[in-house]
C-alpha positions as a Python dict, from the first residue, in 0.01 Angstrom:
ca = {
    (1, 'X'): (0, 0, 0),
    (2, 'X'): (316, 243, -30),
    (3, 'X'): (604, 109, -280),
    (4, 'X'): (935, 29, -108),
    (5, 'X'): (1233, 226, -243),
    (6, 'X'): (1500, 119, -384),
    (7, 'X'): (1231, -132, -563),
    (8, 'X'): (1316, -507, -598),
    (9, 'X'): (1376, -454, -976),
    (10, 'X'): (1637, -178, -900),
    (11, 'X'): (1814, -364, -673),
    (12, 'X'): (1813, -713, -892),
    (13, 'X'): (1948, -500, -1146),
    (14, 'X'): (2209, -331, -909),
    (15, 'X'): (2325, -716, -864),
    (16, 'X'): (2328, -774, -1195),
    (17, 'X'): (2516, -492, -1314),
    (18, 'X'): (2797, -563, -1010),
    (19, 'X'): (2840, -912, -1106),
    (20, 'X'): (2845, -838, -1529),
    (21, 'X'): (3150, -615, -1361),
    (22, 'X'): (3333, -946, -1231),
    (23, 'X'): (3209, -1238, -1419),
    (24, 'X'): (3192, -1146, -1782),
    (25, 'X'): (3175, -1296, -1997),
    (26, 'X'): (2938, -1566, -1814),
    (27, 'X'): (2605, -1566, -1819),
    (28, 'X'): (2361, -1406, -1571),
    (29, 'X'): (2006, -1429, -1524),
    (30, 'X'): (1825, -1237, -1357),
    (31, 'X'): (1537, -1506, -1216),
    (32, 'X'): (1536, -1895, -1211),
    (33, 'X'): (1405, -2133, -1526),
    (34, 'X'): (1100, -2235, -1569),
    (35, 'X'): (1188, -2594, -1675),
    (36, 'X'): (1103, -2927, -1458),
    (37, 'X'): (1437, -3080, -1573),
    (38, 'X'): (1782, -2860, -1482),
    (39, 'X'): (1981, -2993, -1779),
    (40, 'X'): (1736, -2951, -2024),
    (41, 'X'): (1769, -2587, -1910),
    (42, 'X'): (2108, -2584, -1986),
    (43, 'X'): (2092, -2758, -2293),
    (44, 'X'): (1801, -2566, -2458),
    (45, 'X'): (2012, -2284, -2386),
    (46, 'X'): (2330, -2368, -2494),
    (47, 'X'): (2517, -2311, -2170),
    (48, 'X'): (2778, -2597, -2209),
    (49, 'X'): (3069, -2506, -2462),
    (50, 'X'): (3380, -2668, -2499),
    (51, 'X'): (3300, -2950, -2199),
    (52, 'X'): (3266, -2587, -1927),
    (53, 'X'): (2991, -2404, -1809),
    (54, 'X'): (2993, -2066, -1561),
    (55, 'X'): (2626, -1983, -1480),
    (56, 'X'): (2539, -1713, -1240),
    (57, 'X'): (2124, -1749, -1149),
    (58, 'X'): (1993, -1379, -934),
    (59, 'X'): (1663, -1485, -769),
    (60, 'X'): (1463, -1365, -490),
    (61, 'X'): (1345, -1506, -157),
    (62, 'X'): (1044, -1426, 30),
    (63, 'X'): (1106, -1061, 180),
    (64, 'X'): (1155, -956, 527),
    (65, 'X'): (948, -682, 643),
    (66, 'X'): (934, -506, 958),
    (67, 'X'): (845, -176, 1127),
    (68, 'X'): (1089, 59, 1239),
    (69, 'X'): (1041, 286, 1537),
    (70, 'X'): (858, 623, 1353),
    (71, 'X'): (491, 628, 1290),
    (72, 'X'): (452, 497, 949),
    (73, 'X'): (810, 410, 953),
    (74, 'X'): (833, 47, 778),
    (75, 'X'): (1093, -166, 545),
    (76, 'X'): (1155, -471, 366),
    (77, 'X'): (1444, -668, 339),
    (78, 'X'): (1475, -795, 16),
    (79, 'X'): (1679, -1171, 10),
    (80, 'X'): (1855, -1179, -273),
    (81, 'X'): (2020, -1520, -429),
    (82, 'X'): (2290, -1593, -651),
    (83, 'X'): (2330, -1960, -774),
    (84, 'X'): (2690, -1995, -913),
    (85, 'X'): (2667, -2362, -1160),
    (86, 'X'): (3011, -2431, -1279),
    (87, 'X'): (3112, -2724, -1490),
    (88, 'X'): (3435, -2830, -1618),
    (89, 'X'): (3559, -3114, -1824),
    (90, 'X'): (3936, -3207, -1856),
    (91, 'X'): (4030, -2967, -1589),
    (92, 'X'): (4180, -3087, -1254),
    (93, 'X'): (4199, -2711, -1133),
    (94, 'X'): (3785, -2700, -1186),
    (95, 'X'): (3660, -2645, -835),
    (96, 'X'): (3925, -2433, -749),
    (97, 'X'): (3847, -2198, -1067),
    (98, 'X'): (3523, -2190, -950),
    (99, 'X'): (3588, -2129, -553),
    (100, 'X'): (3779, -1827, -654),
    (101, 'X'): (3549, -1644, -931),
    (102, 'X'): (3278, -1711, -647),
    (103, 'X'): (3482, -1565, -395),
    (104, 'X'): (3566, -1255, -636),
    (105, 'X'): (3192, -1214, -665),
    (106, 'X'): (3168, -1169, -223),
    (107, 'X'): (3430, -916, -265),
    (108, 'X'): (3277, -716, -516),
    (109, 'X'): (2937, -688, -372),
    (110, 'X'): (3027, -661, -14),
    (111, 'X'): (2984, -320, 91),
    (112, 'X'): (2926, -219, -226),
    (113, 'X'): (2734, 143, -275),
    (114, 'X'): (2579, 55, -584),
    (115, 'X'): (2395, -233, -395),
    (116, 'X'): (2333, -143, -91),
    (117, 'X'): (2328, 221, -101),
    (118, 'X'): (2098, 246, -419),
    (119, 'X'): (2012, 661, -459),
    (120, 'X'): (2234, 739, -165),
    (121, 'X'): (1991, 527, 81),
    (122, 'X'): (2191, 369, 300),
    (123, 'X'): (2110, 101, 490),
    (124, 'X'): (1977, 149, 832),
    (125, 'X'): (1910, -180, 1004),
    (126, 'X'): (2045, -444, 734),
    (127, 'X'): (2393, -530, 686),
    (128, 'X'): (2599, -510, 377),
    (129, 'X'): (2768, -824, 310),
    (130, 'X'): (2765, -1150, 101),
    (131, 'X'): (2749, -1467, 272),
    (132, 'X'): (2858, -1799, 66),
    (133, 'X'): (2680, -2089, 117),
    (134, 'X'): (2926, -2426, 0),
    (135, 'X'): (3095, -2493, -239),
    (136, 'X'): (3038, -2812, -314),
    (137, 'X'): (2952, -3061, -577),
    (138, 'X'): (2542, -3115, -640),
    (139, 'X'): (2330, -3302, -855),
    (140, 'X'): (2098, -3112, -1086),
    (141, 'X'): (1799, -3260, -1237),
    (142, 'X'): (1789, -3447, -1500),
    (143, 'X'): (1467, -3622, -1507),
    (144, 'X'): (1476, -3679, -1892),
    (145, 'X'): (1731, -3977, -1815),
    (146, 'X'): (1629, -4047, -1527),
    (147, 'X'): (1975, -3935, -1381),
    (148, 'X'): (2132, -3619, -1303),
    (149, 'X'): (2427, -3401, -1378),
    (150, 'X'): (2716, -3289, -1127),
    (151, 'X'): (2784, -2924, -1121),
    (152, 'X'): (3036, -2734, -872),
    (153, 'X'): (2737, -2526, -679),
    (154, 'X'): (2778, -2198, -461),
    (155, 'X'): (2525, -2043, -318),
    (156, 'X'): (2562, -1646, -259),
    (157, 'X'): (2307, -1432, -26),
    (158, 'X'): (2280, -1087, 36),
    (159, 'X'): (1974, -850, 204),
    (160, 'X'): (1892, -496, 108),
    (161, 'X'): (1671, -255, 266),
    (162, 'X'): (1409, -50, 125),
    (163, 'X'): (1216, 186, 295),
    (164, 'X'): (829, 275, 324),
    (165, 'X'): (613, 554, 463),
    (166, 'X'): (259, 556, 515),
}
């Protein structure tokens, strides 16, 4: 099987290295946990300081591919996540904080080179914007107390193209 260019490790770091550009000094992973329990996640890590939290999560859906019209000619559109968990104690202004930063994040990756141009390759058949799912207030898991935690949630999406030739 030929490798698709950019790869999906390119472009997850492309995402990465956009949002470090906008959100620092939050931090960003670059794939999901591994744990059953959401805020044992954050707690093992020690995202919570001060009663606030601004976590940025890059993951990957399944991929898109299709065939374009050449002989040979195919692509893959990788769908790329962001998961935006912010928490705020003793701040009225919390959702609003966290509405705009997420917002700031759509504006910086939209149409963004770096992204969706990765080597010069533009995008043929894919878009190049960032749609935002919510926000809203969610419960994450917290199966350790039987209970769970309410975070300010925002969901970010975003496709990129990479080409293959056999």
């Amino acid at each position: 099987m030929v490798t698709a260019v950019p790869a999906l490790e390119t472009v997850i770091d492309a995402v990465h290295t956009a949002l470090n550009a906008v959100v620092t000094p939050d931090p960003i992973l670059k794939c999901d946990h591994r744990f059953e329990d959401d805020v044992e996640f954050i707690e093992i890590n020690s995202y919570v300081s001060g009663g606030s939290m601004n976590l940025w999560v890059i993951d990957v859906e399944p991929s898109s591919p299709f065939d374009g019209q050449g002989v040979g000619e195919q692509y893959d559109r990788y769908n790329i996540r962001i998961r935006y968990w912010s928490l705020r104690t003793n701040n009225a202004d919390w959702a609003k904080e966290a509405r705009i930063r997420a917002k700031a994040v759509v504006e910086a990756l939209t149409n963004n080179a770096a992204v969706f141009a990765i080597s010069g390759q533009v995008q043929l058949f894919t878009g190049t914007t960032v749609s935002m799912e919510g926000p809203g207030a969610v419960q994450i898991r917290d199966r350790a107390r039987a209970a769970g935690q309410m975070v300010y949630q925002v969901i970010l999406r975003l496709q990129v193209e990479a080409r293959m030739w056999s």
